[in-house]
N, C-alpha and C positions, 0 to 999 in steps of 0.2 A: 752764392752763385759762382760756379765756375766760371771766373773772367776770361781766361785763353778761348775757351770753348765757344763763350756766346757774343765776344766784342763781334766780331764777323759780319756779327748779321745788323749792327749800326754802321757797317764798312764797307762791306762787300758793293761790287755793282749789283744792282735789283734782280739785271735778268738773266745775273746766273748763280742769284740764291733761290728766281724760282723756279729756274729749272733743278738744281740741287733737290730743293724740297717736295717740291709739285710731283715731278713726274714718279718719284717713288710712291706717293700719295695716291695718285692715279692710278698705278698698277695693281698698290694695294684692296685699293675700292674695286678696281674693275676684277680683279680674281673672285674680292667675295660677291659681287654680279655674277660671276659666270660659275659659280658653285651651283646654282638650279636652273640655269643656262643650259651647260654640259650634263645634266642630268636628262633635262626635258630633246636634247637633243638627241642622246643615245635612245630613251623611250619612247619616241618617237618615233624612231627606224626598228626599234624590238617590240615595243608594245603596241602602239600604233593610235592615231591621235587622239584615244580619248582616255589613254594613258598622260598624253600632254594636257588635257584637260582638267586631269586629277592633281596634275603637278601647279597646275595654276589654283587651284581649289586652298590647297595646300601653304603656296606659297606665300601668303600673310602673315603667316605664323613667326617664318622667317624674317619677315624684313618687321612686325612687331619686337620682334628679339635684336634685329639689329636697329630699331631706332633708340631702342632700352642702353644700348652696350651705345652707341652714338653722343645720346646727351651725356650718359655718364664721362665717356673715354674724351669726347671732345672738350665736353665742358670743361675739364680739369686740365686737359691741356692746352687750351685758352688761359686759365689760371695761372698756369704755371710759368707761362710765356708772360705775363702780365708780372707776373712776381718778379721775376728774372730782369724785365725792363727798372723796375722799381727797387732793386735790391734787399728786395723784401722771402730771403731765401726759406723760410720757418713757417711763413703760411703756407710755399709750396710745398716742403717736405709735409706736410700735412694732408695740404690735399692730395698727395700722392697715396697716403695711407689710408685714406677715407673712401678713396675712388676706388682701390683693388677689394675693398671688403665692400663695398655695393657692388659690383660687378660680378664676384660671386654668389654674394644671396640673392639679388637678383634673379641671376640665370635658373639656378634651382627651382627659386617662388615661381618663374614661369612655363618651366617643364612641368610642374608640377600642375598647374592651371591648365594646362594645356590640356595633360591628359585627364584632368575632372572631367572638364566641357568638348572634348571632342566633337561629340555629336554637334551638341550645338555650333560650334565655329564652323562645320562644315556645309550644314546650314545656312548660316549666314552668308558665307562666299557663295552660294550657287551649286554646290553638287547638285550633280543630276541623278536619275535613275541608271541611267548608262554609265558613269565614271566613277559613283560612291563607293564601289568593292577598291576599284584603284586608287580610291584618295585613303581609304581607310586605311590599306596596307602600307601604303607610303606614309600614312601620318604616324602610325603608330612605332615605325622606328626611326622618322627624321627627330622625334622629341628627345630621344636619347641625348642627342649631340648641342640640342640649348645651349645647357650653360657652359660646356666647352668656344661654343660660338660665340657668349655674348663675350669671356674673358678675354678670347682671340682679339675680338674686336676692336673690344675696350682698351686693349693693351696697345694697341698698335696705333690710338691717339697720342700716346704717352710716348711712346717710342720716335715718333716722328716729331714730338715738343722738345724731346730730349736732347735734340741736332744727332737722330740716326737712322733718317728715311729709307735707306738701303735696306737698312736691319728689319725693316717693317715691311717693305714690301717682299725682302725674300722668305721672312715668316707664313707669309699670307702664298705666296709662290709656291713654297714646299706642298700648302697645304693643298692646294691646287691641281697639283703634278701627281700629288694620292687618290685624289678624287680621279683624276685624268684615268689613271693608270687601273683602277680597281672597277671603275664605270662600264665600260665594255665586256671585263673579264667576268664582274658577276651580273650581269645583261646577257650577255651572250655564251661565255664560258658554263657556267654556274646553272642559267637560265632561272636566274632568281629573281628575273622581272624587276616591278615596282620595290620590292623591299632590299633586292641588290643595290636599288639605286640610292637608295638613304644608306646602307651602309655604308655604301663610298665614300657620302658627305660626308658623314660622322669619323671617318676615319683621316678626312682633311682636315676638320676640325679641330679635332686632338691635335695633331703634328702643329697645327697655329700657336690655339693654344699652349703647350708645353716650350715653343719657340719664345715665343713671349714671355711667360713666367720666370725662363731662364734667363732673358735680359735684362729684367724690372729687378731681377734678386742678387745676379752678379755683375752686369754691366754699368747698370744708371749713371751719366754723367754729371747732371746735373742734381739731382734730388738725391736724399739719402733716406730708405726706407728704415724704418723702426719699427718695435713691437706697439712703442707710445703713440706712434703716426696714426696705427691703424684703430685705434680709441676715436668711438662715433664723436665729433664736434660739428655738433648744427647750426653754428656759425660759419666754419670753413666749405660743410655743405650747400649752407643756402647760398654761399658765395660761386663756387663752381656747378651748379646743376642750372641754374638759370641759365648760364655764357652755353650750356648745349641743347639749351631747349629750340633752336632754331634746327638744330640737325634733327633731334627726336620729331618734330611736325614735318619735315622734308619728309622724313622716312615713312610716318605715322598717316602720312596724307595717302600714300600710293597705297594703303591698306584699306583706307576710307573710301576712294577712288573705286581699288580693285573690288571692296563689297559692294559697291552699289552699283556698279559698270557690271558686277558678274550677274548678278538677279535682275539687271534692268535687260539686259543679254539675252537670258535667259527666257524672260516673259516675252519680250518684245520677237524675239526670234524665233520663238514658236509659234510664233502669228504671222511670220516671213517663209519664203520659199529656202532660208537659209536651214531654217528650225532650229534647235534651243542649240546644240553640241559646238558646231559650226562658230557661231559667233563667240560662245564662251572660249575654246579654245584660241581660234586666231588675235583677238584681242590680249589673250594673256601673252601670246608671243608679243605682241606688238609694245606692251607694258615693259616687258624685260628687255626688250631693243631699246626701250626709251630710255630704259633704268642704265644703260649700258652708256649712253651720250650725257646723263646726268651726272653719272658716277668718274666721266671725265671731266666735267665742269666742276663738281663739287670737290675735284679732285687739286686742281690747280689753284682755288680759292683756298680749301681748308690748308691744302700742302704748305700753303706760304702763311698760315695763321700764325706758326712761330717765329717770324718773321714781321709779320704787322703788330703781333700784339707787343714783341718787346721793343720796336722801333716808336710804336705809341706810348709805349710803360717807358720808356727813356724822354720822351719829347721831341724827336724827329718827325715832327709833321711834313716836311713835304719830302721826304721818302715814304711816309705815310700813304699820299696826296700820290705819287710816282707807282705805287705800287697798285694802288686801285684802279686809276687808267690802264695799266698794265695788263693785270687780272680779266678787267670785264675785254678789253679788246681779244684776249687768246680766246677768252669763252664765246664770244660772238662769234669769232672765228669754228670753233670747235662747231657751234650752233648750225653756222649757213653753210658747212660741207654736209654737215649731216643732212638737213632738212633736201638738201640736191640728191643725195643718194636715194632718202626716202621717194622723193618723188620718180623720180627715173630709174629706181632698183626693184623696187615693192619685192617683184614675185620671187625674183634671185635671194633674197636675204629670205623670203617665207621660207624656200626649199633648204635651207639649209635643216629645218629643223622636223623636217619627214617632206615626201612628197605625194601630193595629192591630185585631184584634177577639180575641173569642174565647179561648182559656186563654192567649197573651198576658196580657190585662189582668186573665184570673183572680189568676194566679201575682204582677201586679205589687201587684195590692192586695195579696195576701197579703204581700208583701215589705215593703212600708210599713209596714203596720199592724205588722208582728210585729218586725223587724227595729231600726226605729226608734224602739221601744215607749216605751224609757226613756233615751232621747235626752237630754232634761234633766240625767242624772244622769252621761252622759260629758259635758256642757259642765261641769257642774263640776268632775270630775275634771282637765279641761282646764287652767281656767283655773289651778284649784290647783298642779298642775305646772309650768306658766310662772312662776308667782311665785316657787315656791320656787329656780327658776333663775335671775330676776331678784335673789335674796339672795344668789347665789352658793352655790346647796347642790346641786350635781350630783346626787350619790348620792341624795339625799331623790326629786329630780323623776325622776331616771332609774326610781325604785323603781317609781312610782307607773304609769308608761307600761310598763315589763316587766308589773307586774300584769294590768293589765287586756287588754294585746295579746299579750304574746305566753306568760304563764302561765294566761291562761284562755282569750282567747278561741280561739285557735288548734286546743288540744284538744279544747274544746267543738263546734267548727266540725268537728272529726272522728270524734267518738265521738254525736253524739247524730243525724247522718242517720242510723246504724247500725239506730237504733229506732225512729225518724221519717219516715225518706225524707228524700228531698229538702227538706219545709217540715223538715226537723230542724233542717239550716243554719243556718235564721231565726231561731233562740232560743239562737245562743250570743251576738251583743251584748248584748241586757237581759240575761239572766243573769250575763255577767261584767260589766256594768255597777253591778247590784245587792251581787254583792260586793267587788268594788272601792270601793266606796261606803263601806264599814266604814271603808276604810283610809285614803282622804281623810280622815272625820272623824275621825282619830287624826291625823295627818297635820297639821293646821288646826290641832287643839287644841296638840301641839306648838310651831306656830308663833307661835300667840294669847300662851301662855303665854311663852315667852321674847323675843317683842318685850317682853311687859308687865314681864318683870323687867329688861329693859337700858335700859326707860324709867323704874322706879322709882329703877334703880343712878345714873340720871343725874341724876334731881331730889335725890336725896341728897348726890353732890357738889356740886351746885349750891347746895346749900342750908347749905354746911359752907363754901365759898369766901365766898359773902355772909356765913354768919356771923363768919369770920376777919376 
């Protein structure tokens, strides 16, 4: 371990190693948010909203890819931070080797699936009769850019474990500012429509990616990559894949979510004065506004994981214990601005992303207010789950993401249109939000308490060495 580099983060004051860490971490997440954001909002105003419908169809694919590049990238940079506390530097060069040759075959194996089963995934999410030509043409050149995506992604775990948050989030920026730049010109210039707009991506993409590769191969501060590193060891694996299985279910769930919310949509809506298009669409928008307040919460939580995991791989518990109070108050915070703009903004944030009239912006207020009711209380559950995978406790953080995505919300999301209609939909987040909520604070209290007994156990030897 490089000592200069990583004393710091046993030393430093808390809240401005998470500002240090977090907010590059935040801007990183939130660029690749706004990668089919900024796509759906130029299509939007060029193609018109059942082009945005297509992009939602679509958009699973994506965030499949990036839960892939998620548990990998995260996992190992949990590892690595865990190594670093423990001065255990030779299982992290390891997993640093292990992590960049999954990352690529990965990304491959799922371009590659992707375009097998096309039909069918499109399917599954809800295409319509009306948006299938636009999801087609869009899907068939966002595949391109996978595994460019998932290496970006995956690399920018690494990079911010590394102590170089900047360097991660301007990688992710550059690639952003191509997408920005190229989105309008072939939309509107070019009049390349839907397949402009995957170009674009694909071309931010790459710029990520190749920013990344070139840090991981001449930068690395802490890790040293080898030919020998990257030799499969499924013991270093099964050590770092687990610490990101919490972020792959975060990600994994809004996929689960979006297939069932798109056909429950779908059915339900066409039995509504809404009818099928309407609700598929405004609901996707409302999914990627969500993913946008998530991608801040998860953003400040994971930012600071190299930061908890070596302060715990050291034995500094109540920096430990200082940082999680920390963490969940900025996210609660992040939580109850948002949830106030939702409910008092609806139709202003709908417009951004085309404008419409009439039960359109009925259906999308209704989506806001209801949907993202209690918004606050999944940022908490958030960030809580990031931590406890920053400690290295899989099972605890996986628990908590099974609960609320796919043990409530999924069924709820099916059983209460039944009685509802189509606004049924709208009240299985708050509702599984609200009980979910129980099990965070068992969850925290858990945590409160045996940090505070592993920092008692330690001032008592301490206190037994001084006396000898």
């Amino acid at each position: 371990m490089n000592q200069n580099t990583n004393n710091y983060l046993a030393e430093e004051k808390i809240e401005k190693l998470l500002l240090k860490f977090s907010i590059p971490c935040i801007m990183s997440l939130l660029v690749s948010s706004l990668y089919n954001i900024v796509d759906q909002i130029f299509i939007g105003r060029g193609v018109g909203y059942l082009g945005n419908g297509a992009t939602n169809v679509v958009f699973p694919i994506t965030v499949i890819s990036l839960a892939i590049a998620l548990m990998l990238g995260d996992g190992a940079a949990a590892y690595l931070s865990l190594c670093q506390g423990k001065k255990d530097m030779d299982s992290g060069n390891k997993s640093m080797g292990n992590v960049i040759m999954l990352l690529v075959t990965s990304g491959l194996a799922m371009a590659v699936l992707f375009a097998l089963f096309k039909s069918q995934i499109l399917n599954a999410f809800g295409a319509t009769e009306n948006n299938l030509p636009y999801a087609n043409e869009y899907f068939d050149y966002i595949i391109l850019g996978i595994p460019f995506f998932v290496v970006g992604n995956g690399l920018n775990s690494i990079i911010r474990a590394d102590g170089s948050p900047k360097f991660a989030m301007i990688t992710t920026l550059a690639g952003c500012i191509i997408n920005v730049i190229f989105d309008p010109v072939a939309i509107f210039g070019f009049h390349m429509g839907m397949k402009g707009a995957a170009i674009a991506t694909i071309a931010g993409q790459i710029v990520t990616a190749i920013c990344g590769a070139v840090y991981i191969l001449f930068r690395a501060k802490t890790f040293k990559l080898t030919w020998m590193s990257m030799i499969p060891d499924i013991s270093i694996i099964g050590k770092f894949v687990p610490l990101g299985i919490s972020s792959f279910l975060t990600q994994l769930s809004i996929v689960v979510i979006m297939g069932v919310m798109n056909n429950v949509l779908v059915k339900y809506g066409a039995m509504s004065k809404y009818g099928a298009d309407i609700p598929l669409t405004v609901v996707g928008i409302v999914m990627k506004v969500f993913q946008i307040v998530v991608s801040i919460c998860i953003g400040i939580a994971a930012g600071s994981q190299p930061v908890v995991g070596y302060n715990y791989g050291a034995g500094e518990y109540r920096r430990v214990k200082a940082l999680f109070t920390t963490i969940i108050k900025a996210d609660a915070t992040v939580g109850l601005i948002s949830m106030i703009l939702f409910e008092l903004f609806p139709l202003q944030i709908t417009s951004i992303f085309g404008s419409e009239d009439g039960l359109y912006n009925e259906f999308a207020v209704l989506s806001f207010r209801i949907f993202l009711s209690m918004i606050i209380l999944t940022c908490i559950q958030k960030s809580v789950s990031v931590f406890l995978q920053s400690l290295g406790k899989p099972v605890m953080a996986m628990g908590l993401s099974l609960l609320r995505e796919f043990v409530l919300s999924v069924p709820l999301a099916i059983v209460l249109p039944m009685f509802f209609g189509v606004e049924g939909a709208l009240f299985s987040a708050p509702v599984a939000d609200v009980v979910t909520m129980v099990a965070v604070i068992i969850m925290a209290r858990i945590v409160i308490r045996e940090l505070n007994s592993k920092s008692a156990m330690d001032e008592s030897e301490t206190s037994e060495v001084q006396a000898a």
